[in-house]
ZAGUKOL-609268 format. One record per residue (C-alpha): y, z, x; residue in one letter. Coordinates in steps of 0.5 Angstrom, whole numbers, plus 2048, in hexadecimal, padded with zeros to 3 digits. Last residue first. Layout:
N
+-----+-----+-----+------+
|   Y |   Z |   X | code |
+-----+-----+-----+------+
|   Y |   Z |   X |    A |
...
+-----+-----+-----+------+
//
This chain:
332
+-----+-----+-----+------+
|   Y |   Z |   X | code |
+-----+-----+-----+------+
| 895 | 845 | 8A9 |    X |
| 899 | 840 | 8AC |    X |
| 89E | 845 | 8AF |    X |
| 897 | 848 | 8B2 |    X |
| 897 | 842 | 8B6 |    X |
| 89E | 841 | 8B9 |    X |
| 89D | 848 | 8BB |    X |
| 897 | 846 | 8BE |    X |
| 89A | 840 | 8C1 |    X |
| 89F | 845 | 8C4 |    X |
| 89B | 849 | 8C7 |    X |
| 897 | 843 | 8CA |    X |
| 89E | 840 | 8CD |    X |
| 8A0 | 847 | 8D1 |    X |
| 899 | 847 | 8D4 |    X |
| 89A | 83F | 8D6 |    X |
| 8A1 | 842 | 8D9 |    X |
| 89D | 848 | 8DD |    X |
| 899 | 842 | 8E0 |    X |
| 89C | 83D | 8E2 |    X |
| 8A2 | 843 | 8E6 |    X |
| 89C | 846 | 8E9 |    X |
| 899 | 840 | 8EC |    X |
| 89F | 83D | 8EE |    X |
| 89F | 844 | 8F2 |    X |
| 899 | 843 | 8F4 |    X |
| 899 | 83B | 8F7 |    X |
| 898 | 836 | 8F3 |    X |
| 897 | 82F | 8F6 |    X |
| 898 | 829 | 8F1 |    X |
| 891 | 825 | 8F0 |    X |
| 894 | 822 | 8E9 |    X |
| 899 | 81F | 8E6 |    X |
| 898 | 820 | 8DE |    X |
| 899 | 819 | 8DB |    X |
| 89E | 817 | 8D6 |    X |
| 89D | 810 | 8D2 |    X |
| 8A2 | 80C | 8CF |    X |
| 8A0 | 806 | 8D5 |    X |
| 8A1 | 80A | 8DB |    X |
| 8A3 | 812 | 8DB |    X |
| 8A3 | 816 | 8E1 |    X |
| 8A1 | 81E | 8DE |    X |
| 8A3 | 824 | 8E2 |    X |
| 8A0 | 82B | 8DD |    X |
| 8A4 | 82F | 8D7 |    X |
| 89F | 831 | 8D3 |    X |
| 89D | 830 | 8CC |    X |
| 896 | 834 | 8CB |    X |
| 88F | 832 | 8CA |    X |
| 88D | 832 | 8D0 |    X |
| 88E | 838 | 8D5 |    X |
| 891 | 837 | 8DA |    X |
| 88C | 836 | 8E1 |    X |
| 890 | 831 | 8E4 |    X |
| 88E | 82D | 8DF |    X |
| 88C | 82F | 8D9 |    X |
| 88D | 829 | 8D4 |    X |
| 894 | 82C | 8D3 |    X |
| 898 | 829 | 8CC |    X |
| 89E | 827 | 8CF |    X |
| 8A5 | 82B | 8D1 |    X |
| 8A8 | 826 | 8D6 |    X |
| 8AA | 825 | 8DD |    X |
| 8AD | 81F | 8E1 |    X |
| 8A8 | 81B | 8E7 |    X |
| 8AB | 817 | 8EC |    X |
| 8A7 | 812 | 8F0 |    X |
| 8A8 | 80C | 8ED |    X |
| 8AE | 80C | 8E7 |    X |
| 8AB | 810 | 8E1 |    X |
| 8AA | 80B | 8DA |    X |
| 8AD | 808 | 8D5 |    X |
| 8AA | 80C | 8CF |    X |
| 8AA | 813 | 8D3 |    X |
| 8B0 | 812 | 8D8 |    X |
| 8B4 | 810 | 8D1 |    X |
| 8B1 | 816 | 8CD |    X |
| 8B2 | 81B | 8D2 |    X |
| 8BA | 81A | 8D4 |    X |
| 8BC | 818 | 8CE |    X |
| 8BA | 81F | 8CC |    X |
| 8BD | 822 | 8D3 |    X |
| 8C4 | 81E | 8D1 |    X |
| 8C3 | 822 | 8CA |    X |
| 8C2 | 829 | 8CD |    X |
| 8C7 | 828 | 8D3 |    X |
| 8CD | 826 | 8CD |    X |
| 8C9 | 82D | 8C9 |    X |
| 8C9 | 833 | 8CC |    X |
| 8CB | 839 | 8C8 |    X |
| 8D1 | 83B | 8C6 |    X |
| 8D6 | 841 | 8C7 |    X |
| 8D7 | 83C | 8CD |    X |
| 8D6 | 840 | 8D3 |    X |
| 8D1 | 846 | 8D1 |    X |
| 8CE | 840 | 8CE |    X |
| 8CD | 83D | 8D3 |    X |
| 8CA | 842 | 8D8 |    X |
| 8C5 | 844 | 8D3 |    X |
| 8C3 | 83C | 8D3 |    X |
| 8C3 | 83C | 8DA |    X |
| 8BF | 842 | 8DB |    X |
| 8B8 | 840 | 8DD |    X |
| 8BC | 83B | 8E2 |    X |
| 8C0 | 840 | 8E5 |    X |
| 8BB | 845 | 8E5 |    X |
| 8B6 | 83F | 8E9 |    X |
| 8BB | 83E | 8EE |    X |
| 8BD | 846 | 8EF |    X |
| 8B6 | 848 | 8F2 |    X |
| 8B1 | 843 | 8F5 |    X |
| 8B6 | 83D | 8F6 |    X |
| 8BB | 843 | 8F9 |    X |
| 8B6 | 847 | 8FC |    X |
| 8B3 | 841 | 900 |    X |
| 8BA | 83F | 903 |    X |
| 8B9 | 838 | 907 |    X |
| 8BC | 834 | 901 |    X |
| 8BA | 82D | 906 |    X |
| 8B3 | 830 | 907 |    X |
| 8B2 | 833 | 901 |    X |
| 8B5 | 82C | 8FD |    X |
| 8B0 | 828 | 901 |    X |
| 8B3 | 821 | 904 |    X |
| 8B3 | 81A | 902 |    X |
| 8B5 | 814 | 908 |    X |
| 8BA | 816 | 90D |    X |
| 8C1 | 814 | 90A |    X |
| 8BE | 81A | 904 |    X |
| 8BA | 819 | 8FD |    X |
| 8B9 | 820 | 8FC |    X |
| 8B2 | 823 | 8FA |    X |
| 8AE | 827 | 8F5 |    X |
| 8A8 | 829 | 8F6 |    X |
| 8A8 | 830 | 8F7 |    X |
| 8AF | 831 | 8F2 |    X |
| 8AB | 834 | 8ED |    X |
| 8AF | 837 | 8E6 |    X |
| 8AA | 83B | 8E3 |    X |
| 8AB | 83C | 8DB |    X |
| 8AB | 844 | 8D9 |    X |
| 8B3 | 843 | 8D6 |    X |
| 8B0 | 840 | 8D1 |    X |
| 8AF | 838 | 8D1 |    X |
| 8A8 | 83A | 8D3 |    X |
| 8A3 | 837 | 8D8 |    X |
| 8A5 | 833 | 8E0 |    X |
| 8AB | 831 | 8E1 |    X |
| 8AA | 82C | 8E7 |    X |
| 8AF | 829 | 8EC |    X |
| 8AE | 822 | 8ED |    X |
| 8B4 | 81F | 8F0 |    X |
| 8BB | 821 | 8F3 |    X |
| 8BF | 81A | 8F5 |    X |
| 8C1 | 819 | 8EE |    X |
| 8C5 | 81F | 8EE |    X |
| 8C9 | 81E | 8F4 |    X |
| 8C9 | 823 | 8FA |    X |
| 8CD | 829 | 8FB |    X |
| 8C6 | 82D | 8FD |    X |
| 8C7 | 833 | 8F8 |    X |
| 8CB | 82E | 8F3 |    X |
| 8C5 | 829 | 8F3 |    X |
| 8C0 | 82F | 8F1 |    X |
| 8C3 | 831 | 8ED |    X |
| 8C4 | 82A | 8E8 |    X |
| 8BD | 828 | 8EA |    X |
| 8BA | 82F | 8E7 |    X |
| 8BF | 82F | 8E1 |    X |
| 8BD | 828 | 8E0 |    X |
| 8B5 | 82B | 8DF |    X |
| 8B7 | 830 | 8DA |    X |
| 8BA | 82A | 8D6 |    X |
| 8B5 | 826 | 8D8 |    X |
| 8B0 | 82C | 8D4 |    X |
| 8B1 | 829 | 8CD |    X |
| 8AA | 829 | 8C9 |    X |
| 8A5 | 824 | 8C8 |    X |
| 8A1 | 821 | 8C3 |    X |
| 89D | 81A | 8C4 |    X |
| 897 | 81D | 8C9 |    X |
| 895 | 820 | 8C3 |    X |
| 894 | 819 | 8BF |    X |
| 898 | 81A | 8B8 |    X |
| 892 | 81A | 8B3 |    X |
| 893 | 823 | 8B3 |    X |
| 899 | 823 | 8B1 |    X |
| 899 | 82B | 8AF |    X |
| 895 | 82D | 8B5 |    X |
| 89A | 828 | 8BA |    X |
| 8A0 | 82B | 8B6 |    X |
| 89E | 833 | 8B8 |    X |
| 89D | 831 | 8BF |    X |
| 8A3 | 82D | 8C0 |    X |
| 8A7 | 833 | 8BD |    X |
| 8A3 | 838 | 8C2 |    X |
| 8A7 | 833 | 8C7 |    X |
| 8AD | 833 | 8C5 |    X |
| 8AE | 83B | 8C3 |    X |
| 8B3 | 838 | 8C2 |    X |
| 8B6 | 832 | 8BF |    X |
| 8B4 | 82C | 8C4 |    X |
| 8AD | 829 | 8C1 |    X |
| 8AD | 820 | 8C4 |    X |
| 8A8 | 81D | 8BF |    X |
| 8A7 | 816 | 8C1 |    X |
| 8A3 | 811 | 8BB |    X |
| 89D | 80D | 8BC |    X |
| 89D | 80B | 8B4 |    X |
| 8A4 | 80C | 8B1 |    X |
| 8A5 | 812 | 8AE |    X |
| 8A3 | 813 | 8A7 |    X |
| 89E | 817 | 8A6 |    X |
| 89D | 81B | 8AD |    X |
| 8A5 | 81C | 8AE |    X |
| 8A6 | 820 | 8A6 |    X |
| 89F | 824 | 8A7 |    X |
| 8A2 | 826 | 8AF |    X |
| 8AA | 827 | 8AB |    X |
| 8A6 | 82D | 8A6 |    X |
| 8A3 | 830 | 8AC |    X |
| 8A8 | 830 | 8B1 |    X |
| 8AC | 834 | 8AB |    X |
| 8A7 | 838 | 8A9 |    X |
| 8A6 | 83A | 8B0 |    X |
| 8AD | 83A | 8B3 |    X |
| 8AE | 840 | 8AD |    X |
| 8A8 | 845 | 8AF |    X |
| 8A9 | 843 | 8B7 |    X |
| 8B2 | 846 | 8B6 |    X |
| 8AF | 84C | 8B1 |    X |
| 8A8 | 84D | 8B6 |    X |
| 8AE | 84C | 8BC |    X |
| 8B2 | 853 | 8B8 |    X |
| 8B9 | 851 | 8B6 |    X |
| 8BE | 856 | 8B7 |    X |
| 8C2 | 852 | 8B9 |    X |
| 8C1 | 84A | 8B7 |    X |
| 8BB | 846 | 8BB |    X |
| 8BD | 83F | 8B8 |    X |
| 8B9 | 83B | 8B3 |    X |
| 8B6 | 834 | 8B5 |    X |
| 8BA | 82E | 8B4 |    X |
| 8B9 | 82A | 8BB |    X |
| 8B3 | 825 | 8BA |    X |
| 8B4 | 81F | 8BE |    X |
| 8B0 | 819 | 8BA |    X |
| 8AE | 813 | 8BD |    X |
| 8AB | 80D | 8B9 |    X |
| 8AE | 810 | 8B2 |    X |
| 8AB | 80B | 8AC |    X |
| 8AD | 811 | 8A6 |    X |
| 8AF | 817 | 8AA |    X |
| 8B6 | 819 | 8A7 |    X |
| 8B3 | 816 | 8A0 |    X |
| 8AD | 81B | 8A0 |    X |
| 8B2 | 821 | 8A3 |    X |
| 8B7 | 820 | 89E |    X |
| 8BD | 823 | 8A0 |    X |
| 8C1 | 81B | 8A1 |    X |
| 8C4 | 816 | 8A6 |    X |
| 8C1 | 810 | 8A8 |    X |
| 8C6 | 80C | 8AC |    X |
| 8C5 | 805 | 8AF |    X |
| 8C5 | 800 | 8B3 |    X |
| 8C8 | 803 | 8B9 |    X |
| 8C7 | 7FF | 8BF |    X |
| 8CF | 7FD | 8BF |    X |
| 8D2 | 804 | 8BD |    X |
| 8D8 | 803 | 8B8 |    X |
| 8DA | 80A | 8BA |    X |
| 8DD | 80A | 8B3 |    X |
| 8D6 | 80B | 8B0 |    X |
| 8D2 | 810 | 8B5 |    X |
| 8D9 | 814 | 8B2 |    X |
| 8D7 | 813 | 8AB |    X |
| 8D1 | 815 | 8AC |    X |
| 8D3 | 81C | 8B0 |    X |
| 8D7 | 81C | 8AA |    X |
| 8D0 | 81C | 8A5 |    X |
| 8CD | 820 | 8A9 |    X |
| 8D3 | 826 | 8A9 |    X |
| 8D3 | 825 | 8A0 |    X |
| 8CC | 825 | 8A1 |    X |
| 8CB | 82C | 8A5 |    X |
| 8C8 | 831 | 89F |    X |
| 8C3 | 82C | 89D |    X |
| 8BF | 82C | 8A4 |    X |
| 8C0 | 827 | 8A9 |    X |
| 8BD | 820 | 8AA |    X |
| 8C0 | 81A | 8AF |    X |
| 8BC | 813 | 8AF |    X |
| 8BF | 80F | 8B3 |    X |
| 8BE | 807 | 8B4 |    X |
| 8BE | 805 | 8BA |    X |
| 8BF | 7FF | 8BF |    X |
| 8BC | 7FE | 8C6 |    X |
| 8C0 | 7FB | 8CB |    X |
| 8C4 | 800 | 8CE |    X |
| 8BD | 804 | 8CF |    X |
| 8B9 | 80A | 8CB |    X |
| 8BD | 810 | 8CC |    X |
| 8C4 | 80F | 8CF |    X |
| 8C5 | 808 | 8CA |    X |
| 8CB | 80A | 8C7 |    X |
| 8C8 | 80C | 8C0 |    X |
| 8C4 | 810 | 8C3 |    X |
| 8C9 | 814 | 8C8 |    X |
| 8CE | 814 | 8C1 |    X |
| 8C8 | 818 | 8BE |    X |
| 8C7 | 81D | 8C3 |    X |
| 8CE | 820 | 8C4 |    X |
| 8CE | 822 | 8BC |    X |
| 8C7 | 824 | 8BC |    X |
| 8C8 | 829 | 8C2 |    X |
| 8CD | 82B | 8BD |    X |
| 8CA | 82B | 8B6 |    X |
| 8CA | 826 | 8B1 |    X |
| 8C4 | 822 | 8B3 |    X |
| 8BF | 829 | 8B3 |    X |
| 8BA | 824 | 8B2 |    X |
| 8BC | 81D | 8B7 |    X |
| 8B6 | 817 | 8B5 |    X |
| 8B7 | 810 | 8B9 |    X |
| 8B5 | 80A | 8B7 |    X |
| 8B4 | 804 | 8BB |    X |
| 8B8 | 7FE | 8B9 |    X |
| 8B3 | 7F7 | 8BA |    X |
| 8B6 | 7F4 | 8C1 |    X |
| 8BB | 7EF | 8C2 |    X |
| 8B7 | 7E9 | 8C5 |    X |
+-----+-----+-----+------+
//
């Protein structure tokens, strides 16, 4: 039996990580090579001409599991009957730019999105934030859209977490898919806490820790975590661009490990609504380990948190507070 289409909304569509995201989707990466799609693409009116050409390319990829294309600016249209939807469009930090300048604008434009989703999305849909400040944003679109179940928006920390994996795996010369269970825990900012004290490698001899194989504690507590903090700086300083490719794949990454569920024993890292566990403040969106079975995710619990950890969880809930107060005023 074919399956019904599932669809899926990309806003910010036309832009770069939207460019490299759409492709994935329509091949299968996101939500499996056997389930067809229909993709809803949204941006704002200044960039329809490119959303229009970006269209036209899905069309002359001739994708076998795309069933269809809906390419519009408006944001009723874009998010009529979405099942998934990956929120990209945000307005970025230009020069000169205070964060309340930056805050004030992603308010209003999360604001408006969340009262489009909330009436027309499809009942049960995913809500994956990408565009920064993600995690404040996923907070702003969950007050907004207050009929979506909390536990069903979300924001992108996979891409954060990938880094981890992917430092890890060069430091120790061993592929990446034998590295697991890394944590970032809290902010997609530069105040995010990637936690290496869980994880493991899969070696000849069974799985190993990542302390005990790196056996450099100064380098995992000190230039590790800068690295993986500062990734997208290091990006951007290289690209004149910022990441986009590994923040699409990241993306993919996130909603397929959440509707189709986490392999047994391995945990991956998403922002989502805290509960209060590990002492975190509740009601912010913050990065924890989550597993995921039958499109539901769960807090891992009872991990041990030693001092430093302690400090890191921590400094970046303090971060997250103050941006939900900026949020907040914005409202205001």
């Amino acid at each position: 039996m074919a399956k019904d289409p599932v669809r899926v909304l990309v806003t910010g569509a036309a832009g770069q990580i939207g460019y490299a995201l759409v492709p994935m989707i329509a091949r299968g990466v996101m939500l499996g090579a056997d389930q067809p799609v229909i993709l809803h693409m949204l941006d704002i009116p200044p960039a329809a001409e490119a959303l229009n050409g970006v269209k036209m390319e899905l069309v002359d990829a001739a994708f076998p599991l795309l069933k269809g294309v809906v390419a519009t600016t408006d944001a009723v249209e874009a998010c009529t009957g979405v099942n998934v939807a990956v929120m990209v469009g945000g307005f970025p930090r230009k020069e000169g730019m205070e964060r309340k300048d930056v805050m004030s604008k992603n308010v209003s434009i999360y604001k408006s999105q969340a009262s489009a989703l909330e009436k027309h999305a499809a009942p049960n849909c995913k809500v994956l934030v990408v565009a920064n400040p993600a995690n404040t944003n996923a907070l702003i679109l969950k007050e907004y859209a207050p009929s979506i179940p909390e536990k069903n928006i979300s924001c992108l920390t996979r891409l954060d977490h990938n880094r981890a994996l992917g430092q890890i795996s060069e430091r120790l010369n061993v592929q990446v898919s034998d590295v697991k269970n890394v944590i970032i825990w809290g902010n997609h900012s530069s105040s995010q806490y990637p936690d290496v004290n869980h994880a493991t490698v899969a070696t000849p001899a069974g799985d190993k820790p990542v302390r005990e194989l790196v056996a450099d504690d100064a380098w995992l507590n000190g230039e590790f975590i800068s690295t993986v903090q500062q990734r997208g700086a290091a990006i951007i300083k290289a690209r004149k661009l910022s990441s986009a490719l590994s923040a699409a794949s990241s993306a993919c990454d996130h909603i397929r490990d959440w509707v189709l569920g986490t392999p047994e024993g391995t945990w991956v890292s998403m922002g989502v609504y805290s509960d209060g566990s590990y002492n975190v403040p509740a009601g912010l969106i913050y990065s924890f380990p989550v597993t995921c079975k039958n499109g539901e995710w769960s807090i891992v619990q009872g991990l041990s948190i030693d001092e430093f950890s302690r400090k890191k969880l921590d400094a970046t809930a303090e971060e997250l507070s103050e941006e939900k107060a900026l949020a907040y005023s914005c409202l205001t």
